[in-house]
Structure formats: structure tokens, C-alpha cells
N, C-alpha and C positions, 0 to 999 in steps of 0.2 A: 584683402582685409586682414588685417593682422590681429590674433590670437595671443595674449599672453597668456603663460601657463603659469601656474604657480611651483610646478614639480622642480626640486634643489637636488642636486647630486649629491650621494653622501660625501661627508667628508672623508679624507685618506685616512687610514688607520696606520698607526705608527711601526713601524719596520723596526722589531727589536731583535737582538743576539739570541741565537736558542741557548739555553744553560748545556754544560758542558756531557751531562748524562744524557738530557735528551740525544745531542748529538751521536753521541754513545751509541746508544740503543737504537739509532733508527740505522747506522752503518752497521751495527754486528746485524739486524733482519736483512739487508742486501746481502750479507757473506754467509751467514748460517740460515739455511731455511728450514731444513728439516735434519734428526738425529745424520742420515745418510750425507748430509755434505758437511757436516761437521768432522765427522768420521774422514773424510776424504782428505780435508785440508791436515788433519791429526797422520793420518796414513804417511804425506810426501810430506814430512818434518821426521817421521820417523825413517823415511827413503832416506832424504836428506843427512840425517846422522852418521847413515852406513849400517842400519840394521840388516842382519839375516836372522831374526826371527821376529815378528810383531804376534803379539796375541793379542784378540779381542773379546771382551765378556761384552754380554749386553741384556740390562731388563728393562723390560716392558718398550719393546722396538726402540729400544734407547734414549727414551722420555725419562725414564727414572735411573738409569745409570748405565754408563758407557765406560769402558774404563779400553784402554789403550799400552800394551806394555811393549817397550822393543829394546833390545838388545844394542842399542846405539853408543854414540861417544856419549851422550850424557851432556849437562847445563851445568858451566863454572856454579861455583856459591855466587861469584859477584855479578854476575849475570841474573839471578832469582828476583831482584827487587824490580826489576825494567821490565822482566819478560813478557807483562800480558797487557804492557803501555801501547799505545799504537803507535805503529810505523820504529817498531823498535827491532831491529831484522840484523843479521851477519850475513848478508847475501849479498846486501846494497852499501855501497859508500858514495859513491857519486851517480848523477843520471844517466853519467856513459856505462855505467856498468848493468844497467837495460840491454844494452844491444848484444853485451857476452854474456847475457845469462843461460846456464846451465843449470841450475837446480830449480826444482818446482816450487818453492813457497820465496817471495822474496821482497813482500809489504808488510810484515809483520803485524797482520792484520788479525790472523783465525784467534790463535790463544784471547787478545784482547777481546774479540766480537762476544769469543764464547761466556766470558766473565761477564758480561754485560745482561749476558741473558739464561745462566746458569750458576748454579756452584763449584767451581774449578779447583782440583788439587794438583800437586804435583811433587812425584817424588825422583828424583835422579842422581845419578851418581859419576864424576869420570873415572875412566882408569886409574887416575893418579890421585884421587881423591881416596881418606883414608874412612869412609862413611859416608852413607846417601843422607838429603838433606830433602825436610817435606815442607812446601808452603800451600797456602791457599790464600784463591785471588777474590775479588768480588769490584768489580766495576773496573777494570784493571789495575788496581793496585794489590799489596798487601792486605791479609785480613787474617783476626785470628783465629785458630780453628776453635774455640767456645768465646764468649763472652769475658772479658776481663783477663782473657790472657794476652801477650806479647803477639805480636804479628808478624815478628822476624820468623826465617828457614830456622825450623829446627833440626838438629841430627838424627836420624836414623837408619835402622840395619835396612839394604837393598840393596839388590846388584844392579850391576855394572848397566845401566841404559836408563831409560825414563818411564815412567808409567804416571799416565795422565788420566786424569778421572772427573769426568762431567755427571754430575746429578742435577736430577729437576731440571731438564731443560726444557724452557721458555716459562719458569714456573712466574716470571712478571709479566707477561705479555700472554694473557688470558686466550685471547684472541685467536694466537697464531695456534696455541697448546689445542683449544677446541677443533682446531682442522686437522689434527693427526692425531685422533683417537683411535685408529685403526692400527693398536700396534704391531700386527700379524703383517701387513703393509709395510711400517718401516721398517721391522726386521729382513724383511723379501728384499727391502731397497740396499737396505747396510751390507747383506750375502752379495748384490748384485755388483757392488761397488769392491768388495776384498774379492771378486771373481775376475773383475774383469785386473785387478793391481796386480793379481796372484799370475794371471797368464802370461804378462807383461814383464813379470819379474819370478823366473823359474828359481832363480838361486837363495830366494827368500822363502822361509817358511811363516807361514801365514796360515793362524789358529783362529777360530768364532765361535764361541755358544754362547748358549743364555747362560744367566747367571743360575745356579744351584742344580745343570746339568752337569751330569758325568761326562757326557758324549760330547764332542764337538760338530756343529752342521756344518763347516768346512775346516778341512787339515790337508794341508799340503805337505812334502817333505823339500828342504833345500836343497842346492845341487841338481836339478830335476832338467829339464829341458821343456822348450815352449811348446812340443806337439804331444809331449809327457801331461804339463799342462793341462791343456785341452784338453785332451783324451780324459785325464781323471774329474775335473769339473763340468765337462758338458758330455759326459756317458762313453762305452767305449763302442756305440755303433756309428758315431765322429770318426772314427781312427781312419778304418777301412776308406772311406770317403774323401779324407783329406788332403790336399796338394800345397805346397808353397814353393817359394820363388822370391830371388830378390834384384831388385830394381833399381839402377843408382845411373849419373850423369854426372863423367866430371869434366874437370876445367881444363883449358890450356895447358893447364900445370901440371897435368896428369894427378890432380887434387877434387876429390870426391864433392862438389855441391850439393849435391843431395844422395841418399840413399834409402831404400826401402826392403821391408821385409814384411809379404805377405803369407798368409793360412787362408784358403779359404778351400771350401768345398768342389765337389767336382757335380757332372752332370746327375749323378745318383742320390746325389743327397737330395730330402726335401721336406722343407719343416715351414710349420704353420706363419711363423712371425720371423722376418732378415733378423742374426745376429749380427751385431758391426760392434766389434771394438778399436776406436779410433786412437793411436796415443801416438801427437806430435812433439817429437825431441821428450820422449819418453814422458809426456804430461797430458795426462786423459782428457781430449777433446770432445764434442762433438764436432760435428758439419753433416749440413741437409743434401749441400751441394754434393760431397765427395761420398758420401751413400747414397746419392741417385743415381750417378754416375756408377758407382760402383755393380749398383744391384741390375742395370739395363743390360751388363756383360750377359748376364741370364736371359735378357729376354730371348724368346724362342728356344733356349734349351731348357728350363723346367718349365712343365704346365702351370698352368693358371694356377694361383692359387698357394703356389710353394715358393719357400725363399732359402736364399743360400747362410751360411756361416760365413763370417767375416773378418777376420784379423790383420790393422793395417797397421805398421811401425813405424812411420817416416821421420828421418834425421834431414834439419833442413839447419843449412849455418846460420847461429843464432842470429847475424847480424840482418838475415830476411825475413825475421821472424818477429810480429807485435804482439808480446804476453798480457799487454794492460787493456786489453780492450772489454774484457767482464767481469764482475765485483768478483765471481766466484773461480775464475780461472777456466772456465768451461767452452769458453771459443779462441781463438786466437787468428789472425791474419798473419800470410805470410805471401813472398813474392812466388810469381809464379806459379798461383795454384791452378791452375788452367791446363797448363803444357803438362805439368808435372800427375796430374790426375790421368791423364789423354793417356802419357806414357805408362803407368800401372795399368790401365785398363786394358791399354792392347796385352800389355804381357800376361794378364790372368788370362784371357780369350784363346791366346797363344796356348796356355800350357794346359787350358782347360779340350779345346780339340785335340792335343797332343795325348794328354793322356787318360779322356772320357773312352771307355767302352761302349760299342754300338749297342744299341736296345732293341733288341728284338720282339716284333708286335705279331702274332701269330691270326690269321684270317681266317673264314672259310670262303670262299670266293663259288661261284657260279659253277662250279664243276659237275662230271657225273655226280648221279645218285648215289654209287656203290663207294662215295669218297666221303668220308666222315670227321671228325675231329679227333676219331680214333685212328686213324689210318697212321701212316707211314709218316716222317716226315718228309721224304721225297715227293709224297701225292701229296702234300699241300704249300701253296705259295708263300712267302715268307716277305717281307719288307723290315728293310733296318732301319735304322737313323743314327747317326752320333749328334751327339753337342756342338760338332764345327760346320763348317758349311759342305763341306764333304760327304758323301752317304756312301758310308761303308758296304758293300756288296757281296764280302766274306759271310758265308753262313754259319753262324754264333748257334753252338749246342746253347739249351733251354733243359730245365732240369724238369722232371715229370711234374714237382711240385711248384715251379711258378709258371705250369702252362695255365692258360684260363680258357677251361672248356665250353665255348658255348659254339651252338652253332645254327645256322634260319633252319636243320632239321633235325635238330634235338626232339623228344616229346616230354610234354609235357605231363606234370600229374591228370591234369582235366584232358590231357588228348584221348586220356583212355578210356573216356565217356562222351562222346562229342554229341551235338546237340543234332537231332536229325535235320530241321531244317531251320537255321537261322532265322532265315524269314521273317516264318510264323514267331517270332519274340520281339517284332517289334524294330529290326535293325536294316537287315537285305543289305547290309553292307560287308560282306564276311563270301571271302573266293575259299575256295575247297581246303588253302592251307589254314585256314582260321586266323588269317591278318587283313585289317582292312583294308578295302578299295579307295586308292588316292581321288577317283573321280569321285565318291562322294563326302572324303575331306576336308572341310571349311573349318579356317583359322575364325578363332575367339578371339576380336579382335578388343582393345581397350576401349571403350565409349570415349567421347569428350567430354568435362566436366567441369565444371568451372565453380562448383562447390567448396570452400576451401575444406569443410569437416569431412567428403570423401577422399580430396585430397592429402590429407593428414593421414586417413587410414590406408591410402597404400603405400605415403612412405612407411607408416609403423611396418608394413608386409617386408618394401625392401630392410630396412634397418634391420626388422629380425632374423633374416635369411640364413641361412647355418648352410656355410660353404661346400662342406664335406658333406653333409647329409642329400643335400640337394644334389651334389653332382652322381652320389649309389644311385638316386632315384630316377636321374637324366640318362644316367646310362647303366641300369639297372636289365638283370634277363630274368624273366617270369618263371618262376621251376611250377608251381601249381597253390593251391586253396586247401589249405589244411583242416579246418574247422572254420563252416560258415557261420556258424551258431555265435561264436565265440570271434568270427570277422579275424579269421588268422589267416597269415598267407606266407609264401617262402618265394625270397628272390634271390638275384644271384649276382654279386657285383666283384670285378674280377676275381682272385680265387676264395672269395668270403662269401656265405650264405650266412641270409638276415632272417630273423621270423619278424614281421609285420603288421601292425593291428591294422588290416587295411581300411577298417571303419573308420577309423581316429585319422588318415589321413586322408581317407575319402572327404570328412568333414571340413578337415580345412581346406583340400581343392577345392569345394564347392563354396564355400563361404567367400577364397581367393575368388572364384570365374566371378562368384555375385557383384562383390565390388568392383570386380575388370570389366564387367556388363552396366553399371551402374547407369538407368536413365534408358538404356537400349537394349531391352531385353527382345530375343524373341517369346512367341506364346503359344502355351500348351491350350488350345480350348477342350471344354470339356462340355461333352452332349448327348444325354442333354445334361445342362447346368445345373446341376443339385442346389437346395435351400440353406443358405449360409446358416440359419436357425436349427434347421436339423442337423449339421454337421456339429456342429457347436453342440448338439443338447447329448448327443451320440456320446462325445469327446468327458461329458461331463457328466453324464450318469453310469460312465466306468470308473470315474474318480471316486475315492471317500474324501469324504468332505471334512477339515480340519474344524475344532471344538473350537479355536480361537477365533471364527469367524460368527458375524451374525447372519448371512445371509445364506438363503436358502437355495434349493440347485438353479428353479426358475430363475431367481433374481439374478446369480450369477450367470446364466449365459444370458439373461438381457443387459445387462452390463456388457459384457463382452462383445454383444449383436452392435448395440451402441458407438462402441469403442470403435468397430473395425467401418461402422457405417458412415460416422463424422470423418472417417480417413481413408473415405472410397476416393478422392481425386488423386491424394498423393499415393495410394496405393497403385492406381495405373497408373500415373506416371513416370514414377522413378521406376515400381516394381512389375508395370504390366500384369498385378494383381488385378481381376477387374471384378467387381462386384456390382449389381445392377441394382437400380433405386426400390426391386423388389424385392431384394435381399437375394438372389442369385447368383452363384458364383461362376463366371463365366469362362476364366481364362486361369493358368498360372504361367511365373514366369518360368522359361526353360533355359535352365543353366547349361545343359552342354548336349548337342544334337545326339543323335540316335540313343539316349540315356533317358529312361521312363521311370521316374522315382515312383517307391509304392503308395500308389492312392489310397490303400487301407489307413494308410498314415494320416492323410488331409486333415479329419476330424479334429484328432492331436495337436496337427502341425497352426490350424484354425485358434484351437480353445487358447494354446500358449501364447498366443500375440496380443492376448489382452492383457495376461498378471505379469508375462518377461520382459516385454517392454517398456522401456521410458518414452514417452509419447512427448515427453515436454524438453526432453536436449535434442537438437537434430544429431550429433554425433553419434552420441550415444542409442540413438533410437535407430539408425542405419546400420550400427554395429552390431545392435541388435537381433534386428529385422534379420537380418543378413546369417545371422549364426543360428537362427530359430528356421530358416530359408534352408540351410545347410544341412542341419541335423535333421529335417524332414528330408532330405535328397537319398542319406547316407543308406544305402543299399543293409537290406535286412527286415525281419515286421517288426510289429509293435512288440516293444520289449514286453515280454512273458507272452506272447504267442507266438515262440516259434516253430511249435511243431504245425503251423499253418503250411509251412512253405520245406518240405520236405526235400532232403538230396536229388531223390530218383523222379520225383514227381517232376510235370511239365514247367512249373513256377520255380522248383529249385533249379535246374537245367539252365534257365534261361536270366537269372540272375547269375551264377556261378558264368555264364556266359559273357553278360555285362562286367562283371569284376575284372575279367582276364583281358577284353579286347574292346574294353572301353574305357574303364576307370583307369586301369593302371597305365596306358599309352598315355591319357589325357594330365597322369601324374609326369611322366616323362617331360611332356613339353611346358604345362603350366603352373607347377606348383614350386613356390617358394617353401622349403621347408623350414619352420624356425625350430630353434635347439628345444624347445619345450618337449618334440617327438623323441627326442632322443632318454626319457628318462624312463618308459617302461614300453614306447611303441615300437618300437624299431630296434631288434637286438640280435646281435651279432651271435650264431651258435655254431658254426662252423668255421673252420682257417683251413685251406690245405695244407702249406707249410708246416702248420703247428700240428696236423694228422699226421704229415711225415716224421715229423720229431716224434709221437708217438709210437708210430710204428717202430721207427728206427729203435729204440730204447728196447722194444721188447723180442 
């Protein structure tokens, strides 16, 4: 049966010429994206002229004014009228002259881009010129500097080079201006970009500040050297660390096809984020490829976690080399990038086992009793390692101050009050040394979940993980319990002591195991089962009751009796909360085995599951659950009764017991620490090193 439809295609819409601005404008957004590659392109024009000095000012991360000055040859006068026209360049005369190029800028593209989308001035002068001459551009042409005057270069007083001056950049293109209001941002980007020009090029000096600082935030001096360089922009503890080498392959001819010159770090260096400065035939690249390759030289000599410094030079004969492959200059193809990567990698591997120092890792090993971490270095065993595949066997002196003392028979602050019987607390898992017994051991294993709202909150767990902090805490040594009161504690992570709110991290271990348990909890029963009603009324005629409410104690813990009673199914189910249809609470769930949170708490931990939770987002209502779950676990009484649970007494004992050989092991293997601990929980107050430099001093 056939259907006619009535539905008409629209008709074509007519294919016209963009106007010659538009065109304009949407090439200079391909070449200019932010102040920092504007700057860039400005930078190798000023290389290009033969400058050894470029200064930079810059206000408001160079959205409101960039100004560029270098000590160059300088722009003929008859050259000023073309200059900021597109594809107007002294680099290019024919398309053969692609394949010799040797200078960085050579589509006479940046000047024009920036005029399109800025206020562009420019003042220059040559040698042989008897006065500098200043114009301003606006869409690439000629424009006068006010209104009703002449638009021609006029004369004026300036030495010898160019100074280029962009304001208001992107002030017509709203759009782009609103995504870089972080001028703190692009000024970090503009520093990062005359850093990396400044190492590349030692014999240039290269000035930056803001505009109406006295001070410059980088000053280099010319004549300098490339590890001079480094050394004064990336700090002088680079120095010590530093190696290079250079790398080349030639021809038949005995004629150089390629060559290289690397800096990079050695086995001792190790810093949070890879530097790589890439600059092929001296024109600042990137490549993903040639810094993967580069940084795998390290795999298995730095730990997890640390990456090397990077500086690679490579000269490859122009004729192998494609410069037109991105608007902004920032990738290029060339032949042979394969082989010639292969070859730099072995030689940094090469000179990096050549001239890495073996590491020495100091042990305690099973030995007699009478053998300590004090002892001798002859009474204890030593293991080395270098950076290459070889393991050095020489025994490498170790200074007093970067030994790290720890040992399985150091004591403890709390050894010197040990609990008389374990046992009786609740645990029986604790042998004569106060470490626990592997046979009763059982991993916390992750539930399966197929919720996507718990799955959401343990990626938020991984994503916030704070690298560094988690790894003190994975391999962290227990010194003792400072103040329980107060939930302080001191650990010991090689030669640095932390003081540690061990509450604060207690709470987030247990909120982590909640949602790693999610669905499959085991259960604490309780017998006999107390009256969910009393708990609740207990919880709530120790509270004062806020003037802004109308309701009275009653009312509110029947509200609250309601609340928890409509969500007795999903309370056992996910939570192994179990409450019984007589209001009895029969079970809770148990976050982490031989660990017995204080039941003085329950009432508390009961009343707040009515007013902290969101009962109507599931997300939100698990993240909740879960943190109200947690803060009832976190070892201590109810705040303002802590002179319940007393030091000496049988209850302080046996919680100070639990902190030490339960919480904090259970932090070793489970807990993702996120950077949030790090702003008053977790603080550094001792360094050995830095105790020796005091002593030393006095």
C-alpha cells in the first residue's frame, strides 16, 4: 500500500562569500587564543630580528596590555603600511622556500590576527634610520592614533629595535574575553612560555613584569649558559641533579642529519608533574608521542608517583621537517621520528645508569634481639639499588640525618602502658608484640553495585585522592596517642613526624569502608534490642530545642520514629540497619571487624538520621547515611562527656588500644586520603635534616 507523505525538503539556502572581516576574525581566533600565544608568536619575531634583549610588561594577564620590546634590526618605514596585512612575511618568497626554512615565524599571520582582535601599536627603528617611527593598526591596516588625525607612521624618539604593544585583547569577541578572566592564569601562562624561550636561548636576556612593578618576576642575564638557565629558573636544588648529553646521526658524508641536546634529571630528582621542554630546529613544540617515550626511560627508576625534568633540542635538516601543520605553530612533523626518538632514549638510559648513585634503603631484618636500629652499621643488612639494571653491591656511607629510624622493635608511646588483657576489649586478636594475628585477618572486600549514585561516590573517593598524603599513611610507623581528648596522634613517615587528627581521619576511613561495603554489610546485633523510641527520646531531651521551631520534644522524636520507620526495608538492605515492626533496633551495620564503635553514641547517631538526611535524592541520602554512619564509628564519647572514658581507666585502655592496632593499620591498607586533611589534620612538626641544620648552626 503506498503512503503519500506530504513532508518537502527545505529548500538549499544560498552559499554566499563571508565579508572580508568576518574572514579576519575567525583566522586571528585559530592563531591567537589566549594573551600567552600571542606573546609567543611576538617572542620568535623578536628571535627572528636578532634580539639579545626582549622585555615584557604585562597588565591584567595581558588582556589589558602587553607590551613587547627587543633590541632587534627593527621594521623599514616602507615596510609599516603592509605589516599587519595577511600573509605579508620576509621569510617566504616562493613555496620552495617551506622546505629551507629556518626561522620561526614565516606566514605573516600573528601581527595581522592580533589587529583583528586587539589595539595594536608599533614603534621601531633600524640602525640606519635617523628616528623610530610609531603606527597603529586596526583590522590590519593603517589607523590613526585619535580620531581625525592622519593614519600614516609618524616620527618618533626610540631606540634601536621594536616595541609592540597590544591592548584590550579580544575587547570584540565577548565571548572568548569571558573565558580568561583568570588573569592570575594567564600571567602563570605568559611566565611559563618566556621560561621555557629563556632556557632555549641563554644568550638573550629576557625581562617580565607587571605593569607599575618595580620588580621583575623573571630576569635573566645574556651570555648565560643552558644549565645556568635552568638552574636559575627552575631553583638551584635542579643543579645538583642534573645530566645532559648530546645525540646526532650522520650521513655518508660525514654531514650531521640530525642532532640533539639533552638536560634532563638523574635517578634523585623527583617532582610532582614531568617538565618537557620540546624545541624542534629551535621552534617550541609539543609531542605526546616523544614525552611518552621519553618519560618510560624512568619507569622503574623513580617511584610512583615522581617525574623527571625534561629538556629536548633536536636539529633535524629543514628539508625533513613539515612546519604548516597547525595554525599556531605548536606541532610539526618530521621524517624519522621513530628511529630518532629510539636513539635519544637509549642514550639518556645510558648516561642516566652511568651516572645515577646507588640508593641506599636501610632495614631491620629478623635478627638477634640485642641488634637494634641503633646498632652498628656492620650489625645491620643493607640493600642497594641504582637506576640501571645493575645493583650496585658497594656499601654507600648514609648520613645520620637521612637514616630513617624505625624498627618491628622500637616502643611505642602507648607500649609503656599496655593493656593487661586484650581480650577482655573486645578483639583476641593481638600476640604478646601488640600486632595483629594474620589468621584472623579478613580483607574488606568492595560489594557489587550496580547503583550508578554509589558508583559516582566512589569515583568522587578516587578523583580526590591526594597522592602524597596517602602514600605517609600506607607507609606510615605509629610513634604513639598524644591527646585522646583532643583525637591527636604522632606518626612517623621516613625521617618526618606528623601530628594527626586521628578522629578526622578515622571519619573518613569509615565513611570510605561504608561505601566499599555498600549493600553487604556484615551485623553488629544487639541483645537485647533496645526501643528505637527510647533511643531517640534519650538523644533529644539532651538537646535545647531551637525558638525557630514549633514543635515540641514529643513531636519531634515522633517525626523522627516515623522517618526511620517508613525506611526500615531500605535501612536493611543496603545498611543492615534492622529495625523491627515493633520499633526495636536489632542489628547495626559493622564497618570494620574487631572495631566496636561507642554505643553511648547510638541515641545521637539514631536522632540525626531524621534532620541530616535528604531522604528524597538517593545520592545525596547514601552520602549522607554514610557520613552520619561514620561520625557515629569515629572513636571518642559524646562530645562534652569526655571525662567518661578516662586514660587509666578500663574504657580509656581499650579504646587507645583500638586507635593504635586497629584504626590506624585499617588506614594503611584502606583509606584514600583527599587533600582536604591536609589543611589543619595532618601536620608536619618535625624533619630530621632540617633538626641537623639546626644543630649544626649552633
Amino acid at each position: 500500500m503506498n503512503v503519500e507523505s506530504d513532508y518537502e525538503p527545505p529548500a538549499p539556502a544560498p552559499i554566499r562569500r563571508l565579508q572580508e572581516s568576518l574572514i579576519n576574525r575567525i583566522a586571528a581566533g585559530e592563531i591567537i587564543h589566549r594573551p600567552a600565544s600571542a606573546l609567543k608568536e611576538l617572542l620568535e619575531n623578536s628571535l627572528d630580528a636578532g634580539a639579545t634583549s626582549i622585555r615584557v610588561t604585562v597588565k591584567d594577564g595581558g588582556l589589558k596590555l602587553m607590551q613587547i620590546q627587543d633590541n632587534g634590526c627593527g621594521i623599514r618605514q616602507s615596510d609599516l603600511p603592509i605589516l599587519a596585512e595577511r600573509f605579508t612575511t620576509s621569510k617566504l618568497s616562493t613555496f620552495a622556500d617551506l622546505s629551507r626554512l629556518t626561522t620561526y615565524g614565516f606566514r605573516g599571520e600573528a601581527l595581522a590576527s592580533m589587529s583583528h582582535v586587539a589595539h595594536l601599536s608599533v614603534v621601531t627603528k633600524t640602525r640606519t634610520s635617523t628616528c623610530a617611527y610609531k603606527a597603529h593598526y586596526s583590522d590590519g591596516k593603517l589607523a590613526p592614533a585619535q580620531p581625525g588625525q592622519s593614519e600614516e607612521p609618524k616620527p618618533c624618539a626610540g631606540n634601536d629595535g621594536t616595541t609592540i604593544t597590544i591592548e584590550n585583547l579580544f575587547f570584540n569577541t565577548p565571548t572568548r574575553l569571558s573565558a580568561l578572566r583568570n588573569t592570575s592564569e594567564e600571567y602563570a601562562r605568559i611566565l611559563d612560555v618566556l621560561t621555557k624561550y629563556a632556557i632555549h636561548n641563554p644568550k638573550v636576556s629576557f625581562t617580565c613584569k607587571k605593569a607599575g612593578s618595580s620588580s621583575p618576576d623573571l630576569n635573566t642575564p645574556s651570555a648565560s649558559t643552558t644549565r645556568q638557565a635552568i638552574k636559575m629558573l627552575y631553583g638551584h636544588t635542579i643543579e645538583k641533579d642534573l645530566l645532559d648529553t648530546t645525540v646526532s646521526e650522520k650521513t655518508k658524508d660525514e654531514e650531521e642529519s640530525w642532532s640533539s641536546e639533552v638536560y634532563f634529571t638523574n635517578a634523585n630528582y623527583q617532582a610532582k608533574k614531568t617538565v618537557f621542554l620540546l624545541f624542534i630546529n629551535s621552534r617550541l613544540v609539543e609531542s605526546s608521542r616523544i614525552k611518552r617515550a621519553l618519560e618510560n626511560v624512568y619507569t622503574g627508576i623513580l617511584p610512583k608517583g615522581a617525574s623527571p625534568f625534561l629538556y629536548l633540542s633536536l636539529k633535524v635538516d629543514p628539508r625533513s621537517v613539515d612546519v604548516n601543520v597547525h595554525p599556531t605553530k605548536k606541532e610539526v612533523h618530521f621524517l624519522n621520528e621513530e628511529s630518532i626518538t629510539t636513539r635519544i632514549c637509549d642514550a639518556l638510559q645510558e648516561k642516566i645508569a652511568e651516572k645515577s648513585h646507588s640508593r641506599v634503603f636501610e632495614y631491620q631484618a629478623k635478627a638477634p634481639n640485642n641488634v637494634t636500629s641503633q646498632s652498628p652499621p656492620e650489625d645491620r643488612e643493607e640493600v642497594t639499588a641504582s637506576g640501571s639494571e645493575t645493583v650496585s653491591t658497594a656499601p654507600k656511607k648514609v648520613y645520620s640525618h637521612h637514616k630513617v629510624r624505625t624498627s618491628l622493635q622500637d616502643r611505642t608511646l602507648d607500649s609503656m602502658f599496655p593493656v593487661a588483657n586484650p581480650s577482655t576489649i573486645g578483639t583476641g586478636s593481638a600476640n604478646a608484640s601488640g600486632s595483629q594475628s594474620p589468621s584472623r585477618y579478613r580483607e574488606v572486600k568492595e560489594s557489587e553495585c550496580f547503583l550508578t549514585s554509589v558508583k559516582s561516590l566512589r569515583k568522587q573517593i578516587i578523583k580526590g585522592k591526594h597522592k602524597l598524603l596517602t602514600e605517609i599513611l600506607e607507609k606510615h610507623t605509629f610513634v604513639g596517642i598524644v591527646d585522646v581528648d583532643r583525637s591527636l596522634s604522632l606518626i612517623q613517615y621516613s625521617t618526618k613526624l606528623y601530628l594527626v587528627n586521628h578522629g578526622t581521619l578515622a571519619e573518613e576511613l569509615f565513611y570510605q569502608l561504608g561505601l566499599r561495603q555498600f549493600g553487604d554489610f556484615s551485623r553488629l546485633k544487639l541483645e537485647p534490642p533496645p526501643s528505637l523510641r527510647d533511643l531517640i527520646t534519650i538523644a533529644v531531651d539532651a538537646e535545647e530545642i531551637s525558638d525557630d521551631t514549633t514543635l515540641s520534644k514529643p513531636d519531634i522524636v515522633e517525626r523522627i520514629v516515623e522517618i526511620l520507620q517508613s525506611k526500615r526495608a531500605m535501612l536493611a538492605e543496603y545498611f543492615s540497619l534492622t529495625i523491627s515492626k515493633d520499633g526495636l533496633v536489632e542489628s547495626l551495620p559493622l564497618l570494620l571487624r574487631d572495631y566496636t564503635p561507642n554505643l553511648d553514641k547510638l541515641p545521637l547517631f539514631l536522632m540525626r538520621l531524621g534532620p541530616q538526611v535528604n531522604w528524597t535524592s538517593e545520592s545525596e541520602c547514601f552520602e549522607l547515611f554514610l557520613r552520619e554512619l561514620a561520625y557515629f564509628y569515629v572513636p571518642g564519647p559524646i562530645l562534652g562527656d569526655i571525662s567518661l572514658l578516662d586514660a587509666e581507666s578500663a574504657g580509656g585502655k581499650a579504646e587507645r588500644w583500638q586507635i593504635q592496632h586497629i584504626l590506624f593499620p585499617a588506614m594503611r591498607r584502606y583509606l584514600a586520603a583527599p587533600k582536604s586533611l591536609l589543611d589543619v589534620d595532618v601536620v608536619q612538626v618535625a624533619s630530621l635534616p632540617d633538626l641537623y641544620k639546626v644543630f649544626e648552626r649552633c
